[in-house]
TORKEDO-269011 format. One line per field, with one value per residue (C-alpha): x, y, z. Coordinates in nm, 3 decimals. Layout:
east: X_...;
north: Y_...;
up: Z_...;
END
This chain:
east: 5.220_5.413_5.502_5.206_4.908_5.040_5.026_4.685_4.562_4.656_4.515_4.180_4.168_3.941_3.773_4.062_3.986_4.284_4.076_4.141_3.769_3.630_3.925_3.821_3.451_3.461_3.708_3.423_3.118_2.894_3.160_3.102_2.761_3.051_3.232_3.491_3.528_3.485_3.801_3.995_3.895_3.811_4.156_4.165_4.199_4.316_4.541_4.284_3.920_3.909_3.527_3.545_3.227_3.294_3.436_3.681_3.782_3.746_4.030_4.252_4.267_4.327_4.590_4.742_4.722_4.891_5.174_5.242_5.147_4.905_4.560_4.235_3.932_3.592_3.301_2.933_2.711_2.902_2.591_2.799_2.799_3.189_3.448_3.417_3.475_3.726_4.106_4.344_4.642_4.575_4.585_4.332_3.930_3.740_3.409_3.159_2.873_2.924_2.805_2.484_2.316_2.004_2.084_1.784_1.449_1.358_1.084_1.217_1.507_1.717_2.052_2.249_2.522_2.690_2.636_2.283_2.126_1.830_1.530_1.582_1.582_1.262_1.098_1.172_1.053_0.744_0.615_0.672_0.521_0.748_0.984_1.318_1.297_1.550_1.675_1.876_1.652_1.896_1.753_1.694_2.118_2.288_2.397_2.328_2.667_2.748_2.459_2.573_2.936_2.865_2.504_2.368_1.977_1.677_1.310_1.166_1.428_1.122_1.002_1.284_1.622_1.916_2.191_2.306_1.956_1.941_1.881_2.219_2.164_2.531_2.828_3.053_3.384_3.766_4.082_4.335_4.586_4.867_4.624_4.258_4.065_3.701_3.474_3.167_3.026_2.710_2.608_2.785_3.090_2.849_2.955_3.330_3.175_2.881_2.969_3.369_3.415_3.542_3.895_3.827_3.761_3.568_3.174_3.104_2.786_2.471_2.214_1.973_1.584_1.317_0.980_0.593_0.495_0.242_0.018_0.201_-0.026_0.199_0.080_0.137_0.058_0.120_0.183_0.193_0.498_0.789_0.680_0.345_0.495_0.737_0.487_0.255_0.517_0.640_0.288_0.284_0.599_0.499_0.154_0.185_-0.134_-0.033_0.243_0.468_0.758_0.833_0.796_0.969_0.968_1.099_1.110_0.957_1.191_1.341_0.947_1.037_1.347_1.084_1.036_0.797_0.607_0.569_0.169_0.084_0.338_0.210_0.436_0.546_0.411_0.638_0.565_0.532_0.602_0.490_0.441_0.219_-0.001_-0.283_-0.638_-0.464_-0.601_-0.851_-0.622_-0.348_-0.608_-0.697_-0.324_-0.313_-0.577_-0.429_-0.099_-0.336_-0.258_-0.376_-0.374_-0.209_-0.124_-0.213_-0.050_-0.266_-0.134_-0.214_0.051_0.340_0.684_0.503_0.590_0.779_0.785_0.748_1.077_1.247_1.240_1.361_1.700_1.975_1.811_1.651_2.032_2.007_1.701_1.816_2.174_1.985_1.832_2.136_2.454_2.623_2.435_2.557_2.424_2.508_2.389_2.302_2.035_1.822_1.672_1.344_1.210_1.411_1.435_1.269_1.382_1.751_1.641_1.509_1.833_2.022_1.764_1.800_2.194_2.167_1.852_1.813_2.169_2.039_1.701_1.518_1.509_1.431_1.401_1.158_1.350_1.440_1.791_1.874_1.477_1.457_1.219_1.361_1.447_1.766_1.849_2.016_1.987_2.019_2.340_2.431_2.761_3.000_3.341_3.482_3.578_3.196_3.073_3.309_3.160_2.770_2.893_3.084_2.759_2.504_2.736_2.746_2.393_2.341_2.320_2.554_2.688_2.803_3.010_2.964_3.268_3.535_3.659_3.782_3.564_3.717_3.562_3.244_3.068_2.949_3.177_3.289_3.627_3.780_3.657_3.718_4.062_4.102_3.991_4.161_4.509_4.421_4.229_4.445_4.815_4.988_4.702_4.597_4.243_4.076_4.347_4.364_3.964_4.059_4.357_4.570_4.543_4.347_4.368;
north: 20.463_20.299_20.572_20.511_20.467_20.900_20.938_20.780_20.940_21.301_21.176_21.177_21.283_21.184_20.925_20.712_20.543_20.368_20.329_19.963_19.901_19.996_19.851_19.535_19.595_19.691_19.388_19.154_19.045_18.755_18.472_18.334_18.118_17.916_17.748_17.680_18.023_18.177_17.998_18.056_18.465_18.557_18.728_18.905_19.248_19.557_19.800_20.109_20.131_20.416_20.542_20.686_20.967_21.011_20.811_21.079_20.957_20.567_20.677_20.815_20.569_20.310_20.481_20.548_20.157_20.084_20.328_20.180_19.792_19.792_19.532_19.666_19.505_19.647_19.596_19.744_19.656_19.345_19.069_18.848_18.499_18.400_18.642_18.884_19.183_19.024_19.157_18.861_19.046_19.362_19.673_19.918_19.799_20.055_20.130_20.184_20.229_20.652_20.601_20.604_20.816_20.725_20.864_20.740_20.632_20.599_20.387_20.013_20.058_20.230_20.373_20.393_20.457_20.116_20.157_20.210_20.023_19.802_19.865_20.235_20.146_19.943_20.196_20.466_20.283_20.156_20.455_20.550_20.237_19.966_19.765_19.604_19.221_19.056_19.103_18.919_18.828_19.174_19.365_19.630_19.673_19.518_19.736_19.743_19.730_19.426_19.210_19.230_19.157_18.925_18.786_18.568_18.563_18.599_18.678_18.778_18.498_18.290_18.491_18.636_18.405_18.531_18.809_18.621_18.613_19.013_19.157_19.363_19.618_19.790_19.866_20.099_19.989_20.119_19.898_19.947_20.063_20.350_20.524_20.331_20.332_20.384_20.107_20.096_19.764_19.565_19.269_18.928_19.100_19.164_18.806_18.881_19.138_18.984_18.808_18.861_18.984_19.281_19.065_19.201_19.549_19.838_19.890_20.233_20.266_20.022_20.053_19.774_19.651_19.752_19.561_19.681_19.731_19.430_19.432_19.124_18.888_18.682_18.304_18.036_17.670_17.369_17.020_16.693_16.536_16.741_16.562_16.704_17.073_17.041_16.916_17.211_17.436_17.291_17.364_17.719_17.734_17.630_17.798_18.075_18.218_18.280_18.605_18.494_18.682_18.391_18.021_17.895_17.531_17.464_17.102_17.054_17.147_17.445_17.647_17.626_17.872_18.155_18.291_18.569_18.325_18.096_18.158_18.107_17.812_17.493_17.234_16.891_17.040_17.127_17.519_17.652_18.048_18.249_18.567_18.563_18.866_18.965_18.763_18.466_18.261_18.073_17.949_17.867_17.646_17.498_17.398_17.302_17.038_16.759_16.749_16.816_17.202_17.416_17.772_17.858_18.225_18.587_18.852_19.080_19.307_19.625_19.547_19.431_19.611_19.743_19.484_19.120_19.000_18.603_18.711_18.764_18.383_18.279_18.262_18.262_18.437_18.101_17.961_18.318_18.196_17.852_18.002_18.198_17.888_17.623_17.766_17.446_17.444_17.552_17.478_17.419_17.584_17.301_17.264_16.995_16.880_17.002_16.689_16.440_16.640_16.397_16.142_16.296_16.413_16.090_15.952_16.238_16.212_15.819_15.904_16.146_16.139_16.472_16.549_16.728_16.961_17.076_17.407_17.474_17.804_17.751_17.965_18.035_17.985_18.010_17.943_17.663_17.622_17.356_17.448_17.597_17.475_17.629_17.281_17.354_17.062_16.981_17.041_16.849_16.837_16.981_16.653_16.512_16.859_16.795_16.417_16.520_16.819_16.509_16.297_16.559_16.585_16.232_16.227_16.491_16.776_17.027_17.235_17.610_17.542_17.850_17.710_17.859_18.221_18.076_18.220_17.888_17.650_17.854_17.640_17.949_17.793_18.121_18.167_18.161_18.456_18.681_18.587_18.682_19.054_19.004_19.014_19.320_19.542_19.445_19.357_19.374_19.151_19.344_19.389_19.141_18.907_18.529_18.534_18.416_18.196_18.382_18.042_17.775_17.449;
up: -12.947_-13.232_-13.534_-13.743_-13.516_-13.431_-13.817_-13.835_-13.535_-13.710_-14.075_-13.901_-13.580_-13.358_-13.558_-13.475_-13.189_-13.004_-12.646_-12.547_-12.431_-12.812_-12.926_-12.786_-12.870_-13.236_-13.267_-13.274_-13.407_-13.341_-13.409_-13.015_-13.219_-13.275_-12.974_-13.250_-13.339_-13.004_-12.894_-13.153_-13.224_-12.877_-12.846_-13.134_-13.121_-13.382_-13.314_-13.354_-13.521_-13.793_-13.777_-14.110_-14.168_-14.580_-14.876_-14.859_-14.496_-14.665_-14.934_-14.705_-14.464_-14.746_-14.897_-14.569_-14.533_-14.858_-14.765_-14.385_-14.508_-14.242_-14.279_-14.304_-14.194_-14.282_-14.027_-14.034_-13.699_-13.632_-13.657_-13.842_-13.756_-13.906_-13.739_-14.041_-13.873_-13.674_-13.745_-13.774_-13.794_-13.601_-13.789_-13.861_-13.828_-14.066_-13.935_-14.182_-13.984_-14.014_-14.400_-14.311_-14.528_-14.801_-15.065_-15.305_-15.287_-15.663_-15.829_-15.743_-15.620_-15.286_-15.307_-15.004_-14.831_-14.702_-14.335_-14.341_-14.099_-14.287_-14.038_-14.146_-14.493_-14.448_-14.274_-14.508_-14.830_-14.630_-14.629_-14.973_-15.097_-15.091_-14.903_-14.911_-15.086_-14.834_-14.473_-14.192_-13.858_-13.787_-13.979_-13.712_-13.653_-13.946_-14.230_-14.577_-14.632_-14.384_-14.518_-14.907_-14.759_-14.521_-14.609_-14.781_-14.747_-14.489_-14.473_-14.834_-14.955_-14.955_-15.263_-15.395_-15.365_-15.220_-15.254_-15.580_-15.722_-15.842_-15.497_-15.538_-15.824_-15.828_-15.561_-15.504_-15.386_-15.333_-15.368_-15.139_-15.349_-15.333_-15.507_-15.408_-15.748_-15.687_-15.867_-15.983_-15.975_-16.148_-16.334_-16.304_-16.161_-15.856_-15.763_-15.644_-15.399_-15.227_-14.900_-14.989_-14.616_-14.775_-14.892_-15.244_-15.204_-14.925_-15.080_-14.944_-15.139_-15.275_-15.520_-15.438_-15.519_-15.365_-15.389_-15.366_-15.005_-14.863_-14.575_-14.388_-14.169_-13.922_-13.835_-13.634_-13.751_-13.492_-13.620_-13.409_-13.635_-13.793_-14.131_-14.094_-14.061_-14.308_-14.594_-14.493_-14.556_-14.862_-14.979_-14.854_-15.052_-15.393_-15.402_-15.599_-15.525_-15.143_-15.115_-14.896_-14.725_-14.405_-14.428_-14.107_-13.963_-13.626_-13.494_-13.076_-12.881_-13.037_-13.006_-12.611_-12.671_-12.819_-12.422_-12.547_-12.701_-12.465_-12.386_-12.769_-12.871_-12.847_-12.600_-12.760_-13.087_-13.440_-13.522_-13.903_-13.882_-14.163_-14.307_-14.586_-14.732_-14.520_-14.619_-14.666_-14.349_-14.512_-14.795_-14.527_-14.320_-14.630_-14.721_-14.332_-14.323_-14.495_-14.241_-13.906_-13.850_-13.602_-13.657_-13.283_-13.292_-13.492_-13.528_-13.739_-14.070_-13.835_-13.600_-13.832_-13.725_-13.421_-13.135_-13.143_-13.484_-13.548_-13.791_-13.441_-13.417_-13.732_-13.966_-13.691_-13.424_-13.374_-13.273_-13.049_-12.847_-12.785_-12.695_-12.454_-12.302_-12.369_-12.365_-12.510_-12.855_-13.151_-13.555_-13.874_-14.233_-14.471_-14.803_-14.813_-15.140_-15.256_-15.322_-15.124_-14.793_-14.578_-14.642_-14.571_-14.226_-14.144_-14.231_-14.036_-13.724_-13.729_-13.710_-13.421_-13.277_-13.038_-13.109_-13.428_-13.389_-13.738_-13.807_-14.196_-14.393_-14.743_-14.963_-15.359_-15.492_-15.860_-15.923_-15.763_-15.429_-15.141_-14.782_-14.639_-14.267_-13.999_-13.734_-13.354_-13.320_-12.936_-12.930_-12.782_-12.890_-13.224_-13.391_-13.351_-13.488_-13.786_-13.790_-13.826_-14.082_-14.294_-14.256_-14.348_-14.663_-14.741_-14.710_-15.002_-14.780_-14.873_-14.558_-14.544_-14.260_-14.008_-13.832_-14.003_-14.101_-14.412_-14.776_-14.903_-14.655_-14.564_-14.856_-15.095_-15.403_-15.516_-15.369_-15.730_-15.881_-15.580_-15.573_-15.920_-15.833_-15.518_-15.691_-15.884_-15.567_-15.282_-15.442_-15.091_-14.900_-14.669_-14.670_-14.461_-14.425_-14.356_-14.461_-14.807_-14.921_-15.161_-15.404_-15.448_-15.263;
END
């Protein structure tokens, strides 16, 4: 054992785990989505996890960092998509998911510790009257904590944007310093935290919204064309008068990777998923008419959160079900116009035909209503994944490529500013390293 893994194993005892099997298994996250990623990351490994229980123990081990010039590379559950959690230069990987306290329920708003897991925050304000606003299709495992860092959006986005769009109230974070500075965080500087990968500074703690609770009904709409389901939703999407927390469209074949589903999904047919607020069925039939939908499947406001949720099938745990089924697939994250989008994934299907499968995700950004896409892409080498990311771009469909570890390439355009508090949090680099280039390109 080299001379500071014995000092950091007596700084906190036995919360510094040096076993080579968790080792190995708190080393990774969901990067393997990626056949790109999975080759390159797959042997990536830190020298010991640090499974702090305190902000006290979070200090400590940063300062401890600072002093030995050793990286540090926060991780929550590990759902991330984009090798976040994953150490690229060995060293210490802080494990948050021991801050997992709520600290607040208030009127609006939850306060929590970072590695809170967000089913237990959902739960817990459900039954005080409201709910979160946003969540990952992980909802169940992935941390408050790893969502704000490593997020983006996910059901409720529908309604109420993303992460950038006021759905993070104020952090708490610690530099990693020779003395870490604790920071309290809010307002536009919010921006240089949210999905940073935790390159800019450790959030231990989260203040975020919390809306009125809603008795969700779950539907399924079928659709003989792809067009058909995608104007229905666009509808569902801009009526105001329907709540809406879900507005899903999956292209024929990707409904055939929902195995649980499989009785109620019909074959050869596009599927709409929603949730929208219970008593909305006759308005949605209404809306469905025009495009030729079938209401195919219920799953009544009674049972919401109490079996398999249609939200189980949607964001990326639709790329999860087809993995299941086709272990060669992989996707893309692109954002089709509101207005133009069909005619863009005509353009895109005329390109590549089957090689490119539909999957859209209504949502708000900045205001603005058009759908998000997470596309099921057959994958067969990395230079043609590269070619269909280039032509969805030169189509006018801008693509957060899920390819690459790289804050700079990822496609979220705010690189900049976190490298300005980058400099000042982290002056010796080692938080997250290799996740963020130290200058501009």
């Amino acid at each position: 054992m080299s001379t500071w893994l014995g000092e950091m194993e007596s700084l906190i005892g036995e919360r510094f785990i040096t076993s080579e099997a968790e080792r190995e298994k708190l080393s990774k996250d969901y990067f393997w989505y990626s056949p790109v990623l999975d080759r390159k990351l797959k042997d990536k490994v830190a020298d010991g996890i640090a499974a702090v229980k305190s902000e006290e123990d979070v200090r400590a081990v940063l300062a401890f960092a600072y002093k030995n010039n050793v990286p540090v590379t926060a991780r929550g559950a590990g759902t991330g998509n984009y090798g976040q959690a994953v150490p690229l230069e060995k060293g210490i990987v802080l494990d948050l998911s021991g801050l997992d306290t709520i600290l607040e329920i208030g009127d609006g708003y939850a306060r929590v510790q970072a590695g809170v897991k967000l089913g237990t925050i959902e739960k817990t304000a459900r039954a005080q009257g409201q709910e979160l606003r946003i969540y990952p299709s992980t909802y169940m495992v992935a941390t408050a904590g790893g969502f704000v860092c490593g997020g983006s959006g996910g059901i409720g986005s529908i309604t109420w944007g993303t992460l950038w769009d006021g759905n993070v109230l104020e952090a708490t974070v610690y530099t990693l310093e020779d003395q870490p500075r604790k920071l309290v965080i809010s307002g536009e500087e919010l921006a240089r935290y949210i999905h940073n990968y935790g390159t800019t500074g450790v959030v231990t703690e989260l203040k975020i919204p919390l809306a009125p609770r809603q008795d969700w009904l779950q539907t399924v709409y079928h659709f003989d064309t792809l067009e058909q389901a995608a104007r229905f939703a666009e509808a569902v999407s801009k009526d105001d008068s329907v709540l809406k927390r879900l507005v899903s469209v999956m292209e024929w074949p990707i409904p055939a990777y929902f195995t649980p589903l499989k009785k109620v999904l019909e074959k050869d047919a596009a599927a709409v998923l929603l949730e929208t607020v219970d008593g909305t069925i006759p308005a949605l039939n209404g809306l469905a008419e025009p495009f030729g939908g079938r209401l195919g499947h219920t799953i009544e406001a009674a049972s919401y959160k109490k079996g398999v949720s249609l939200s189980d099938f949607t964001w990326n745990h639709t790329t999860l079900w087809g993995l299941k089924s086709d272990p060669t697939i992989t996707y893309i994250q692109a954002s089709f116009s509101g207005t133009e989008y069909m005619e863009q994934i005509n353009t895109i299907k005329e390109k590549f035909g089957d090689e490119v499968i539909i999957h859209l995700e209504w949502m708000k950004a900045r205001g603005r209503i058009a759908p998000g896409s997470i596309p099921i892409i057959r994958f067969t080498t990395e230079e043609r994944l590269n070619e269909i990311i280039q032509f969805f771009e030169a189509t006018g469909v801008p693509v957060s490529n899920p390819h690459t570890w790289l804050l700079d390439d990822g496609g979220k355009g705010r690189a900049d500013a976190m490298r300005l508090s980058k400099m000042s949090n982290d002056p010796r680099n080692l938080l997250n390293p290799g996740k963020i280039r130290l200058q501009a390109q």
